[in-house]
Structures are given as structure tokens and as C-alpha cells.
C-alpha positions as CSV (number, residue, x, y, z in Angstrom):
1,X,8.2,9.1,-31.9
2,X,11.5,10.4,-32.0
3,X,14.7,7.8,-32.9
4,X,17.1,7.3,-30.5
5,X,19.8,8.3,-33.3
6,X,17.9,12.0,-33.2
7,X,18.4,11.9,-29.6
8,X,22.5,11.2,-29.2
9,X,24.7,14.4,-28.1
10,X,21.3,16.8,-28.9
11,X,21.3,18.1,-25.5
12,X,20.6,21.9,-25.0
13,X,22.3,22.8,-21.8
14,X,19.9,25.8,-21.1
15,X,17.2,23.5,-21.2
16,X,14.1,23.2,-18.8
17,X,11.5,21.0,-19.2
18,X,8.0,21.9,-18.4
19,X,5.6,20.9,-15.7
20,X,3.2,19.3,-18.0
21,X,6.2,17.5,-20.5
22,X,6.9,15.8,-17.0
23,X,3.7,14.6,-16.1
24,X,3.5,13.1,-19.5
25,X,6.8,11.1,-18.6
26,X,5.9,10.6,-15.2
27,X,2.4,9.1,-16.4
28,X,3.2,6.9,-19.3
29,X,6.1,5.4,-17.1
30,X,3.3,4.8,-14.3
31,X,0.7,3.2,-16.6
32,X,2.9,1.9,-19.5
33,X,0.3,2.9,-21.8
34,X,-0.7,5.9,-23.9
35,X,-3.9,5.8,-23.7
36,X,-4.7,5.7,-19.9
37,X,-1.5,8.1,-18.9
38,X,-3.5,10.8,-21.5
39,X,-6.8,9.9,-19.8
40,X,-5.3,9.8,-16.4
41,X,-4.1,13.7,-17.4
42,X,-7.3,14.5,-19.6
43,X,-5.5,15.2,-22.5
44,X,-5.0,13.4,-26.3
45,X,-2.5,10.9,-26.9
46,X,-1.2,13.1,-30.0
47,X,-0.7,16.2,-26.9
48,X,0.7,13.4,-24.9
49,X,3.1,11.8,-27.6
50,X,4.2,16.0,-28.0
51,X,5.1,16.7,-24.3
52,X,7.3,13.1,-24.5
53,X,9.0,14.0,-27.7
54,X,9.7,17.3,-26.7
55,X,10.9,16.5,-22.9
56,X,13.3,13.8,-24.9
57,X,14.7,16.3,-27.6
58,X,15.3,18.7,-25.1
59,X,17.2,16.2,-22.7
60,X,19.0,14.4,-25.9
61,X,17.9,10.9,-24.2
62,X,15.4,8.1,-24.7
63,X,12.9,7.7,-21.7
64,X,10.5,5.7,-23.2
65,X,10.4,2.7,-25.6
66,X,7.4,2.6,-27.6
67,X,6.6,-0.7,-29.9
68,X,2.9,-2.0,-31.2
69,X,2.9,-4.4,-27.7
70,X,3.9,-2.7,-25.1
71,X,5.3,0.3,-23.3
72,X,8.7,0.1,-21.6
73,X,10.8,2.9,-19.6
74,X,14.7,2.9,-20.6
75,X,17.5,3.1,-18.4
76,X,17.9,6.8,-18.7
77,X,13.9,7.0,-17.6
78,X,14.4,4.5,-14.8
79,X,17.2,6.8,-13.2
80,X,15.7,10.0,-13.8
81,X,11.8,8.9,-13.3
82,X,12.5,9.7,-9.2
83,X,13.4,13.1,-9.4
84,X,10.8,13.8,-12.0
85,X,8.2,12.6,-9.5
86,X,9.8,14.4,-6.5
87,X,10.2,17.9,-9.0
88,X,6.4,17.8,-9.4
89,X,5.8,16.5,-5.8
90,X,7.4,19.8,-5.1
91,X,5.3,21.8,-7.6
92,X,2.2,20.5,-6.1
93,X,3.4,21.8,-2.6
94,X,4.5,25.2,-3.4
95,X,0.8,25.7,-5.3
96,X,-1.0,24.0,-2.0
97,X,0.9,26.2,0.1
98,X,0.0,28.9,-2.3
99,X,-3.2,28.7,-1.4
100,X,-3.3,28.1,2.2
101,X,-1.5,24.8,2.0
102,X,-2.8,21.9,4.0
103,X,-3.6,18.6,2.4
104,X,-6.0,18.8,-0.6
105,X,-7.3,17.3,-3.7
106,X,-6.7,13.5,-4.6
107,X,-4.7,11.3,-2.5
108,X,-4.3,8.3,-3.6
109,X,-4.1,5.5,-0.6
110,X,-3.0,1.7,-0.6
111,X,-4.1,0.1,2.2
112,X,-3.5,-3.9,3.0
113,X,-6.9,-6.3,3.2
114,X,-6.1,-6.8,6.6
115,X,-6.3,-3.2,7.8
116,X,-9.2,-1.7,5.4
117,X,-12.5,-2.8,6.2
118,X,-11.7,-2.3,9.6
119,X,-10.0,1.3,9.2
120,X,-12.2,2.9,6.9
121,X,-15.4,2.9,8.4
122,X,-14.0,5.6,11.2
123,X,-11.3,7.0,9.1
124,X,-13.3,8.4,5.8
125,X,-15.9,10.4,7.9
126,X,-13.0,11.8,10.0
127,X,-10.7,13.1,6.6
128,X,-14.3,14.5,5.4
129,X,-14.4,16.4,8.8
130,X,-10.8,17.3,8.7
131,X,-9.6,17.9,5.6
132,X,-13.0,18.8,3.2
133,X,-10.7,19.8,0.4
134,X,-9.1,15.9,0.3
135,X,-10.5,13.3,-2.0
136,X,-9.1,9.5,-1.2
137,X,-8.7,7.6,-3.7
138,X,-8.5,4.0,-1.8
139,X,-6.7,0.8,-3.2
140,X,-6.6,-2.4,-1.4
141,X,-4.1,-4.6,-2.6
142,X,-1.0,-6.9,-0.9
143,X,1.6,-5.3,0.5
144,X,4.7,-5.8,-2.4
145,X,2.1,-4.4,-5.0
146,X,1.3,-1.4,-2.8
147,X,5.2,-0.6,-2.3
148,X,5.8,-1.0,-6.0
149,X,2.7,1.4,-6.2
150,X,4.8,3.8,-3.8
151,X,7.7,3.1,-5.8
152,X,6.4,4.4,-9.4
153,X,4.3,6.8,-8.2
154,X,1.0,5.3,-8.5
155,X,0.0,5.9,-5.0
156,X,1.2,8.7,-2.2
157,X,0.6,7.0,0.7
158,X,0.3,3.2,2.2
159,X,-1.3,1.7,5.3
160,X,1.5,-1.5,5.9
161,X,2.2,-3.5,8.8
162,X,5.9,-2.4,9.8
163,X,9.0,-3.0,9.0
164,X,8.5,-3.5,4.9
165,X,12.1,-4.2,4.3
166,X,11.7,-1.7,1.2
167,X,14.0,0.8,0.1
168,X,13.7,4.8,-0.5
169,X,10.2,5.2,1.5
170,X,9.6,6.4,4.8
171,X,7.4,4.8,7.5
172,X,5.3,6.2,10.3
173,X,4.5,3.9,12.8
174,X,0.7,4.6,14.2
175,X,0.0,1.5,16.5
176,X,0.6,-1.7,17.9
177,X,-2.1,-4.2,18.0
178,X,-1.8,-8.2,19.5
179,X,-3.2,-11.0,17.7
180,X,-6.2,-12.9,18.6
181,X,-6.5,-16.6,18.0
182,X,-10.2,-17.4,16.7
183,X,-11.5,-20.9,17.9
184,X,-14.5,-23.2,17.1
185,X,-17.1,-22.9,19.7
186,X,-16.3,-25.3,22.2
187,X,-12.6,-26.0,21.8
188,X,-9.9,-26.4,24.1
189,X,-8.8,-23.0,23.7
190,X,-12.2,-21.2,23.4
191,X,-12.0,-18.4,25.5
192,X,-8.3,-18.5,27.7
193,X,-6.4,-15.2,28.2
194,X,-3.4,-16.8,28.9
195,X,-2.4,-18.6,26.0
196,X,1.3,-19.3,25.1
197,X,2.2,-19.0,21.2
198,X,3.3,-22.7,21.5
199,X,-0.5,-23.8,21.9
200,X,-0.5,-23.3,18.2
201,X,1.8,-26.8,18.0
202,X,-0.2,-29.4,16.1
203,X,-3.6,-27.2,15.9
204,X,-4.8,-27.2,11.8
205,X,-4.0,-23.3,11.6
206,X,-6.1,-21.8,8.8
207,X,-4.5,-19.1,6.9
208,X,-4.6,-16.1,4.2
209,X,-3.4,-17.2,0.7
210,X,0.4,-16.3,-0.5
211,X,1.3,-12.8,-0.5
212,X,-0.9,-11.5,2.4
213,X,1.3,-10.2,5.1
214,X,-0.7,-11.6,7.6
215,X,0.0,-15.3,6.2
216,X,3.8,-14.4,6.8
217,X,3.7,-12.9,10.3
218,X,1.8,-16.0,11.8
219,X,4.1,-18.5,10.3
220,X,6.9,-16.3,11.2
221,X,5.4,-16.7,14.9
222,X,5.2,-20.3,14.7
223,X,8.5,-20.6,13.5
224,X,10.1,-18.1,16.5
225,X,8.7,-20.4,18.9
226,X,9.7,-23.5,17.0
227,X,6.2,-24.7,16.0
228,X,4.5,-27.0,13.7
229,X,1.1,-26.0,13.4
230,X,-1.2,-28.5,11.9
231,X,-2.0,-29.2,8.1
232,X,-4.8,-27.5,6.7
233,X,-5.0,-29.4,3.1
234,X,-6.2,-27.7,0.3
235,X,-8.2,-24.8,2.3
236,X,-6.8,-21.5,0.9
237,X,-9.0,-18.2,1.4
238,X,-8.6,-14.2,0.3
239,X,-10.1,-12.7,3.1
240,X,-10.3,-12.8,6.6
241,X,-13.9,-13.2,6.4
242,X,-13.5,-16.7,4.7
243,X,-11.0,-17.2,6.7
244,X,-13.3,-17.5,10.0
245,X,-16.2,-19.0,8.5
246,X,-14.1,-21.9,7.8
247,X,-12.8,-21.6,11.1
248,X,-17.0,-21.6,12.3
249,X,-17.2,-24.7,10.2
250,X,-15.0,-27.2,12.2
251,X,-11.7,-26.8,9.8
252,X,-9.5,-25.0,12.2
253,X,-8.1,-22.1,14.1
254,X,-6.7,-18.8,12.8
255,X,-5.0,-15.8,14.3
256,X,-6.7,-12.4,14.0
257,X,-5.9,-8.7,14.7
258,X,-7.7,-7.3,17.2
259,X,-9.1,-4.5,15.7
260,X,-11.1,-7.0,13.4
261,X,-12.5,-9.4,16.0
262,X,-15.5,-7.2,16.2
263,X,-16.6,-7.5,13.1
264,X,-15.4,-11.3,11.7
265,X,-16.8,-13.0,14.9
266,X,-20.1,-11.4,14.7
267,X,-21.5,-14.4,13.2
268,X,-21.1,-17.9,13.7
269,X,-20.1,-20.7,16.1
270,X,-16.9,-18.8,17.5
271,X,-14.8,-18.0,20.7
272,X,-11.7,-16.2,20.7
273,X,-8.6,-16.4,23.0
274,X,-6.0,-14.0,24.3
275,X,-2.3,-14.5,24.4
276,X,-0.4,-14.1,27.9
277,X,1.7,-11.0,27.8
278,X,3.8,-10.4,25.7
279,X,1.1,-11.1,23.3
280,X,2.2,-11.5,19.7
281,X,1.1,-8.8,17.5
282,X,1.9,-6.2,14.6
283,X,2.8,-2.4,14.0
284,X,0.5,-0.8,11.7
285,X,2.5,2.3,10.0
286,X,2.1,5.1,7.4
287,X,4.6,4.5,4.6
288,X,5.2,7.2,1.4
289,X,8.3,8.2,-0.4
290,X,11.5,9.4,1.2
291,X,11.7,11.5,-2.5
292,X,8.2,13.2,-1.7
293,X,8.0,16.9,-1.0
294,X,4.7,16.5,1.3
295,X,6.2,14.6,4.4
296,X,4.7,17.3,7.0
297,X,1.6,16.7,5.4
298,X,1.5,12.8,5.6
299,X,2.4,13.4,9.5
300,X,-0.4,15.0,9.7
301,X,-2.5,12.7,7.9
302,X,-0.7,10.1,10.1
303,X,-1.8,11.5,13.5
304,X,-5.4,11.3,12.2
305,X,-5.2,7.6,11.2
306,X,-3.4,7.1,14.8
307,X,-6.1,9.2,16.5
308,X,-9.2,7.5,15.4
309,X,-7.5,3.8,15.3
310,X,-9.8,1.0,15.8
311,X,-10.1,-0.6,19.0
């Protein structure tokens, strides 16, 4: 690894640095780690160490900081990381559109636990009918771990729930959908299309763990309609699968989307209930990077995911 003393006032101004010595940057600042960037690119970690060295001679600056622990990106490599990304964002493009363009090869999706299971089932046959050529790669995660995803690179594309408050991405609304409070069989609310959000005062309202999205649009409800919704004690779940079952089991109530009523109320002692108009409810969007050279193809890919939506 070259020093950072080798580095100061080397810079050749006729330099240009190579696709590949930017992928190895680009990579070993996504991964923070040799070995899987050089994997990730099917190369050696000596070819990989080469491309770094040679994109930092020829730049006179220090983008990586290597010890025996850890992997960490400089200041010079945070700033200039973005417009690596976006230069071979726009290489990728020019060879796609080369070659008849559209959207090919791997695409690498985030999508929230609250949108997945429910939007993959239709979606995946539909990009295999549509775009042949694409391979998703899917990753379901919480929403600020997808954005930072976004943010270094690691993924093109995100399915959120709108607005994300994040900065330098793009986002593509697709659809609206309400929320659906799930009920024990037999209680009060079982089955009313007319609910108001301030029925949720005093009912134990079961909810997602920290971090899921979901979690924060409900108690952002109660709170817009000045509620206290029950306690729940010590009942904390992942999914909304757990999520109902306790609901089936006498601990509570919870609040749904729609589009996954179907399949999380297909079992067990459960009713639902609507809300009166205007029902609460989310916007489900399309987010990638403002930076990215491939916007008219993630419209694209958007109107799919809008077109074949779960209802």
C-alpha cells in the first residue's frame, strides 16, 4: 500500500483513471474489505490492491486507509466516491445502450419487510416476462439501512414508503394504499368500515420492533390524532406475520397495509376493519440515486412495479 507521504503534490494533470481502477475504489469503499470487494469483482486481492495503488498514485491522494482491523475511506474518498459511482453508472449505460439498451444484467433491489412478501410474488414473474436479460438481486432490510445501501452504492434501487427525508436520491411514487386495523375475532371493532383513527385510544396496539417504518407511521397516526393507544408490555415482533398471530392470540390489535391483509389474516381467529374516508395510509415509491446515469430506466422499471401492484 502506498504511504500517504508518496501521495502529496504527485498529481499528474493528464491523468485518467481506468474503468476497472474505479471499480476497485468503488468496491473496497462499499464492502470495506479486500477480500469480498475482489470477490465481488472476480479478481485477486494482489490485482485489486494494484488498481487502488495505481488510481491513488495517479490522483496524488489517499482514498483508502488500510490497517490489520479494518478498512476505512478518507476524506478525499468520501468526496470523490459519488462521482466515481455516477462515472461508472454512466459507463454501464453507454455499453447497455450499445447493445440495444434497456435494463439488463444484475439489479440489485432493497425492498422494506413490509412491502416484500407481498410484492414479489406478482413482481418477479412480471421482470422475467419483461425484461429476460435482468437478474434481481433482492435485499429486505429496514428502511435507513437500505438508504445507506443507496447511499454507497450497494444497491440501485429501493422499494420505501414515501417521503424518506434522505438526501441526494430520487423517489418515484407508485401507489397509495390505507391501512387496515386487524382485530381479535369478536371485538368491538371486528368488522366496521367506518372507523375513526381515534378508536385506537386506549386499545393495546401491537407493533413492529424499532426501526421498521411501519412502527413509526402508526405511532405517528396516533399522535396526529392525539392518541394514547394502550400498553403492550414486553411483546415486540420482526414481522407482520408475528405481528397478527399475537393479535389471533388475544394480546391486541395492529394496523396493516392492505395489500397484506390477504395473506396475514388467512389464518386464525381474525376480523379486520376499515377506516372512514380519509382512511389513513402510506405511499409506496421507487427510490435510487439523484447521481445515477439510469433514471429513464428505473421509470421504466417503476411503471412495472406500479402496474402489477398488489390489491
Amino acid at each position: 500500500m502506498i504511504s500517504r507521504t508518496t501521495l502529496i503534490g504527485v498529481t499528474d494533470q493528464t491523468y485518467q483513471p481506468t474503468l476497472s481502477q474505479l471499480r476497485a475504489f468503488v468496491a473496497i469503499a462499499e464492502y470495506r474489505h479486500f477480500g469480498t470487494a475482489a470477490a465481488r469483482l472476480s479478481v485477486s486481492q494482489p490485482t485489486l490492491s494494484q488498481a487502488l495503488a495505481a488510481l491513488e498514485n495517479g490522483l496524488g491522494l489517499q482514498l483508502i486507509e488500510r490497517s490489520t482491523r479494518r478498512v476505512l475511506v478518507t476524506a478525499a474518498g468520501t468526496r470523490l466516491l459519488p462521482q466515481a459511482m455516477a462515472t461508472l453508472e454512466a459507463a454501464d449505460r453507454f455499453v447497455a445502450s450499445a447493445t440495444g439498451g434497456g435494463l439488463g444484467g444484475a439489479l440489485r433491489m432493497g425492498i422494506i419487510p413490509t412491502v416484500a412478501p407481498y410484492v414479489l410474488p406478482t413482481l418477479l414473474p412480471q421482470l422475467r416476462k419483461r425484461l429476460p436479460d435482468l437478474h434481481p438481486q433482492i435485499v429486505e432490510d429496514q428502511t435507513t439501512r437500505l438508504l445507506e445501501g443507496l447511499r454507497t452504492g450497494v444497491l440501485d434501487v429501493a422499494l420505501l414508503a414515501l417521503p424518506t427525508q434522505a438526501h441526494g436520491v430520487v423517489e418515484i411514487p407508485l401507489f397509495d394504499e390505507e391501512f387496515v386495523l386487524v382485530t381479535p375475532r369478536g371485538h368491538e371493532l371486528g368488522g366496521r368500515a367506518d372507523i375513526a383513527p381515534n378508536a385506537l385510544g386506549d386499545q393495546p396496539l401491537l407493533l413492529l420492533d424499532e426501526g421498521h417504518c411501519l412502527r413509526d407511521q402508526t405511532l405517528d397516526l396516533c399522535r396526529s390524532f392525539d392518541v394514547a393507544p394502550g400498553a403492550v408490555g414486553d411483546t415486540r415482533a420482526a414481522s407482520l406475520s408475528t405481528v397478527v398471530q399475537c393479535v389471533a392470540g388475544g394480546l391486541g390489535v395492529t394496523l396493516i397495509p392492505r395489500m397484506a391483509v390477504a395473506a396475514e389474516t388467512a389464518r386464525g381467529a381474525l376480523e379486520t376493519a376499515h377506516f372512514a374516508a380519509p382512511a389513513p395510509g402510506r405511499t409506496i415509491g421507487l427510490v435510487h440515486r439523484a447521481s445515477t446515469a439510469r433514471a429513464e430506466d428505473y421509470e421504466f422499471l417503476a411503471a412495472i412495479v406500479r402496474a402489477h401492484r398488489p390489491h
